[in-house]
N, C-alpha and C positions, 0 to 999 in steps of 0.2 A: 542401158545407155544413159537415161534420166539420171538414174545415181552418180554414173561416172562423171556425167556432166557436173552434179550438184556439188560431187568432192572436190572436185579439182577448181571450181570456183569457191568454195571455203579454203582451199588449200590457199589459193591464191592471193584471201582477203585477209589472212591468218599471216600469211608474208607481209603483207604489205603494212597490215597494225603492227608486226613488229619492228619494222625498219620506221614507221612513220614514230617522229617527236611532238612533244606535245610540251606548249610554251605556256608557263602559268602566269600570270600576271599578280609581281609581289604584296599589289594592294587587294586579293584574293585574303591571303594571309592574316593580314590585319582585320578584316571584317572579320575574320574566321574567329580571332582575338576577341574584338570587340561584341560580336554574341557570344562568345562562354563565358564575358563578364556580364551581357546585361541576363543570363539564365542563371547564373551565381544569383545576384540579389534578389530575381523574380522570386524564386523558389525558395530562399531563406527564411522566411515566414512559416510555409507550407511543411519545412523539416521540422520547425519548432513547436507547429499546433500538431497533436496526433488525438483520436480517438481515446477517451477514457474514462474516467469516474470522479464526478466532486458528489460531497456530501452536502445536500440542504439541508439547512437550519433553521431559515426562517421563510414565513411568505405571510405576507400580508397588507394590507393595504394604508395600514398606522406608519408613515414612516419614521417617526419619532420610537417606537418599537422596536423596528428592524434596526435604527442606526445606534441603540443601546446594547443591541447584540451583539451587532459587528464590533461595538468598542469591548466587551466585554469578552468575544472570541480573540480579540488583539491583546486584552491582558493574561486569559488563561492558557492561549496557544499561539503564541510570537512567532512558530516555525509553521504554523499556516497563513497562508497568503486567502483571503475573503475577497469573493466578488458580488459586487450592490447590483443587480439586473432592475430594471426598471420596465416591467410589463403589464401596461394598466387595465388593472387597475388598481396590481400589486406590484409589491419588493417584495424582491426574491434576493434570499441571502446565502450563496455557497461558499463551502470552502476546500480547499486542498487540489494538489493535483495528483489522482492516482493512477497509473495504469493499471491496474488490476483490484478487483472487489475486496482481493484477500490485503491486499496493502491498504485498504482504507477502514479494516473494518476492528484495527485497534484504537486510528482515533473515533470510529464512528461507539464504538461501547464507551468511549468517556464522554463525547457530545452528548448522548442520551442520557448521560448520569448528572449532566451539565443544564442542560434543556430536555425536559423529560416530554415535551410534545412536539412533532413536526418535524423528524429529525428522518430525512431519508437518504439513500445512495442514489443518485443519479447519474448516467450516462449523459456525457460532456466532453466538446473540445478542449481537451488543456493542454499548458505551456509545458516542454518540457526543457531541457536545457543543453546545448548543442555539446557534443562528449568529443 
């Protein structure tokens, strides 16, 4: 008898949400609009940086040292992009952006043939470029 009860008022409320309308309010809409633009710019950044590999080159605390490096990584390698980290109470000199060990490890045997000490792969945020 409980059951019978309980179907026949689902039966009943199942009626009723079908025949009932439901009035949206057009400025619903536009906010709807207006968050998938501001989650567009939030997160444009976040597609750009991904998990991956630069090679260090220098670290040290002579900054006169490190900034003859990074000039001399900009005349021997123009298609790597060099980042100057400043964490004291060294410079720290990276470069490149790789996703994978195996994409950096043809320029990482000329760096060492370039600079034969302190030359390592490290794991790094880098930029990649939105496809």
């Amino acid at each position: 008898m409980k059951l019978l009860l309980i179907l026949f008022f689902l039966y009943n409320g199942m009626v009723y949400a079908q025949d009932s309308l439901i009035y949206r309010d057009p400025r619903v809409d536009s906010l709807i609009k207006k968050q998938i633009q501001i989650n567009e710019v939030t997160t444009r950044d976040s597609r750009r940086n991904i998990p991956g590999f630069r090679i260090q080159v220098a670290s040290s605390n002579d900054r006169n040292l490190v900034f003859n490096i990074k000039t001399k990584i900009y005349q021997l390698y123009p298609e790597l992009k060099p980042y100057l980290i400043y964490q004291p109470p060294n410079y720290k000199l990276k470069v490149g952006n790789f996703k994978t060990p195996e994409e950096a490890d043809p320029y990482l045997q000329k760096l060492i043939q370039n600079f034969p000490s302190g030359i390592y792969l490290v794991p790094d945020i880098i930029e990649v470029k939105p496809e």
